[in-house]
C-alpha positions in Angstrom: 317.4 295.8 144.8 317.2 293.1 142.3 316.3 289.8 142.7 318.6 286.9 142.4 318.5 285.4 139.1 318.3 281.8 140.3 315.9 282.5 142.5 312.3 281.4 142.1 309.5 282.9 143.3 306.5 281.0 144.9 304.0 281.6 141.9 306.8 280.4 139.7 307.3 277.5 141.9 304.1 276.1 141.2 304.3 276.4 137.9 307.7 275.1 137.7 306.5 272.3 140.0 303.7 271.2 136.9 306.3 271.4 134.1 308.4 269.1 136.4 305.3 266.7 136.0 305.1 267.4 131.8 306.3 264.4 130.0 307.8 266.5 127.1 309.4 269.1 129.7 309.7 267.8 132.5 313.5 266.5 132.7 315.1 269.7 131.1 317.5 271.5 133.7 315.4 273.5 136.8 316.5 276.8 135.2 314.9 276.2 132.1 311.8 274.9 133.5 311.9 278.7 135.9 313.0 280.4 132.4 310.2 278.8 130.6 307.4 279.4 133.8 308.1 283.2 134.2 305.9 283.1 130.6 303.1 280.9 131.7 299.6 281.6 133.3 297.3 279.2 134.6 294.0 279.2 132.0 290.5 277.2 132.4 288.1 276.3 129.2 284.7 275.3 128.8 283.0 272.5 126.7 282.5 273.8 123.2 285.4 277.0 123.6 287.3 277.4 120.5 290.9 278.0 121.7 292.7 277.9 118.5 291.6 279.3 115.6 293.2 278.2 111.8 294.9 281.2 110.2 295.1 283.2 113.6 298.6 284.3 114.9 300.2 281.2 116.6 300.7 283.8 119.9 300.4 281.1 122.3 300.3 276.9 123.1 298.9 275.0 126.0 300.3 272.4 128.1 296.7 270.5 128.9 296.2 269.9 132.6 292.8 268.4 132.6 290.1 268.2 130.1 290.2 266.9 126.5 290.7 269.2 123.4 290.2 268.3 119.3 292.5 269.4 116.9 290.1 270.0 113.4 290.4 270.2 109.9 287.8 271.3 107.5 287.6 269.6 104.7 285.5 271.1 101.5 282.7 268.6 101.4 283.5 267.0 104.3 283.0 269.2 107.1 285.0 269.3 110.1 287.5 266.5 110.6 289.1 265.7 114.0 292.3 264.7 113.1 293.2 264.8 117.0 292.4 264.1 120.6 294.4 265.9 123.1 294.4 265.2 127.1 296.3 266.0 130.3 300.1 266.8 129.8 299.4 267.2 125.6 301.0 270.4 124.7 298.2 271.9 122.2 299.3 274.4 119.3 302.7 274.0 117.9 302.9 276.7 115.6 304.4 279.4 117.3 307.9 277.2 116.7 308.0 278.1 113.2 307.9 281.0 111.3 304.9 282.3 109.8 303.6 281.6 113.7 299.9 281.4 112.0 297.8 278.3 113.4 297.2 275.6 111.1 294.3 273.6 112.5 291.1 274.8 114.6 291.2 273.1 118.4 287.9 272.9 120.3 287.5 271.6 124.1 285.4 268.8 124.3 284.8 268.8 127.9 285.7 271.8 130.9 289.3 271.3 131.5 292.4 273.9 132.0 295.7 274.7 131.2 299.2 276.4 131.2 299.1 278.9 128.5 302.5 279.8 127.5 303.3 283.5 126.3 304.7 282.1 122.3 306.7 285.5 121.9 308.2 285.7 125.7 309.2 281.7 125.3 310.8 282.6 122.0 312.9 285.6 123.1 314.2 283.4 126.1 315.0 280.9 123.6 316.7 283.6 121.4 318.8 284.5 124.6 319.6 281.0 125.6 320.3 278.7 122.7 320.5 275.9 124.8 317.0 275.8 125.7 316.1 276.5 122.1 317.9 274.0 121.1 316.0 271.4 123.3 312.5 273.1 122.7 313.1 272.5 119.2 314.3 268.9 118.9 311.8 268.0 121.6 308.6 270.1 119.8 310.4 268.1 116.0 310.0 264.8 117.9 306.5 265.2 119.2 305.6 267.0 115.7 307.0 263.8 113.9 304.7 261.1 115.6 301.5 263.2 115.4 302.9 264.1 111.7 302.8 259.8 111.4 299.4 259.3 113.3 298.1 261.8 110.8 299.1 260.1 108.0 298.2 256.7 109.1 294.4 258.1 109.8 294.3 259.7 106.1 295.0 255.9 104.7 292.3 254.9 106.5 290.1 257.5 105.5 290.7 258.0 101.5 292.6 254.5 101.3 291.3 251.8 99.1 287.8 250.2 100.3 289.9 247.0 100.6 292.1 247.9 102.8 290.0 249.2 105.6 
């Protein structure tokens, strides 16, 4: 027999219960917060673990629960640049949104932490199916892109601005 739809079950439940807490997530309806759970897993990562990799297939993101991850450039001549410090309740990776779905930037954990890992293909065929949730995802993923779009552009001033104006 099959299960209820709007039913959740108990490993859902906690999951559900942590998006609840998500600053970017956490007011959209219950059943989109069980719709977007059924394609989450809890992860762990260590100091030093590469999670994202620049060029890789954007497969995945991460909704940080604890620990602190950098979000890298490299920059010919200049090495690796951190262009961003993520924490608890940062989502991490936000190229699975957009078509070519390839990661732009290299993210490396700084300290032991973990994390929701959410399933980039299962969110975007539930998205597909519900275009109210897609809808949200996107204009909340376009306003969180647009102020780390604007932090990134206010560190580049700093960094190949005018020696006057630092």
């Amino acid at each position: 027999m099959d299960e209820p739809t709007d039913r959740i079950r108990p490993a859902e439940a906690g999951l559900v219960d942590e998006l609840v807490a998500n600053p970017l997530l956490g007011d959209l309806p219950r059943e989109h917060l069980a719709l977007i759970s059924g394609c989450c897993i809890n992860v762990g990562f260590t100091a030093g673990e590469r999670i994202i990799n620049a060029g890789d297939p954007a497969d995945d993101f991460w909704i940080i629960r604890h620990g602190l991850v950098d979000i890298e450039i490299h920059g010919a001549g200049r090495g690796t640049i951190t262009i961003d410090r993520l924490g608890p309740g940062d989502l991490l990776g936000v190229s699975w949104i957009a078509e070519p779905y390839v990661n732009e930037f290299d993210a490396t954990a700084i300290e032991r932490g973990s994390a929701i890992r959410v399933d980039a293909a299962c969110l975007r065929g539930k998205c597909d199916e519900d275009h109210v949730l897609g809808y949200e995802l996107y204009r909340r993923f376009a306003t969180m892109l647009r102020r780390r779009l604007q932090a990134t552009r206010l560190q580049l001033v700093d960094i190949y601005g005018p020696d006057d104006a630092r």
